[in-house]
C-alpha positions in Angstrom: 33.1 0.3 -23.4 29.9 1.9 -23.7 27.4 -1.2 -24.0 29.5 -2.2 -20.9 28.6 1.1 -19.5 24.9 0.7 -20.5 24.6 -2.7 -18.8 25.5 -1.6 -15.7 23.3 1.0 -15.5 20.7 -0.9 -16.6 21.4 -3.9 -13.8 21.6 -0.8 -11.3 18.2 0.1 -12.5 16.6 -2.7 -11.8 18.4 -3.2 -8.2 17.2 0.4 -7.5 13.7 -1.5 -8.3 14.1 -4.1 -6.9 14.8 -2.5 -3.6 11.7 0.4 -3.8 9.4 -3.0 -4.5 10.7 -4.7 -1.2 10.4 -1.3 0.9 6.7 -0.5 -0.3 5.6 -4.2 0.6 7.3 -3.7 3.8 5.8 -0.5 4.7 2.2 -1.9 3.4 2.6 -4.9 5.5 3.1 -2.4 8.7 0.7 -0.4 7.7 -1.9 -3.8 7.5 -0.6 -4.8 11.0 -1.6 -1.6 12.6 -5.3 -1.6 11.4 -6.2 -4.0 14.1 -4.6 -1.6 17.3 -6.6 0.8 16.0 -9.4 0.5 13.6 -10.8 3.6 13.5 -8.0 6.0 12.5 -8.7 5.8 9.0 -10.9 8.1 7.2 -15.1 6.8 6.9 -15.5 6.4 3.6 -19.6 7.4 3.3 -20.1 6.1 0.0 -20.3 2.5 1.6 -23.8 3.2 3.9 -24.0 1.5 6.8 -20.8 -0.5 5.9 -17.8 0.8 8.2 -15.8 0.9 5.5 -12.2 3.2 5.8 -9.2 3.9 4.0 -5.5 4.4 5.1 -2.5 6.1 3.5 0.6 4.2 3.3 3.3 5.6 1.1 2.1 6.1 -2.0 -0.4 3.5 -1.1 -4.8 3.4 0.0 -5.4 0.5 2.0 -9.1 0.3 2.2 -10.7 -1.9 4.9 -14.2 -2.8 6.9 -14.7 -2.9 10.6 -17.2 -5.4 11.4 -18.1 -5.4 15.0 -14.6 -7.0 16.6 -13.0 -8.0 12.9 -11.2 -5.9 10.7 -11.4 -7.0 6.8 -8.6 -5.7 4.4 -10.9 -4.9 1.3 -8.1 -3.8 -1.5 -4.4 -2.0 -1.4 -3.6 -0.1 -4.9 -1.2 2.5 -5.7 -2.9 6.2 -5.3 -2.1 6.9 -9.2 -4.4 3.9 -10.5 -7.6 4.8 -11.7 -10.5 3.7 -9.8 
């Protein structure tokens, strides 16, 4: 009874998983479709010069990007923990 027990909390587990995965690439890809309506929400990041390089918060999420004159580049998305 109790490795029964312990299986099914480990299969919840990893459908509780499963399901934060598929809401934080959701709310990243919304996040990377509003860039474009409006570039220049996100915080300058000045270590970049002349580059207009900004950053967004999604989640628990830093999309960093460039605006280059009417383009908007998506430079790299990582999880606020990592260490960069």
């Amino acid at each position: 009874m109790a490795s029964r027990s312990a299986s099914a909390v480990a299969d919840r587990s990893a459908l509780d998983e499963e399901r934060a995965r598929g809401l934080a690439a959701r709310q990243l890809v919304a996040g990377v479709k509003r860039i474009p309506e409006r570039p220049r929400l996100g915080a300058r990041l000045r270590e970049f010069g002349d580059r207009e390089v900004r950053r967004i918060l999604v989640g628990d999420y830093e999309i960093r990007y460039e605006v280059a004159e009417r383009d908007v580049f998506v430079l790299r998305i990582f999880h606020t923990r990592e260490d960069r």
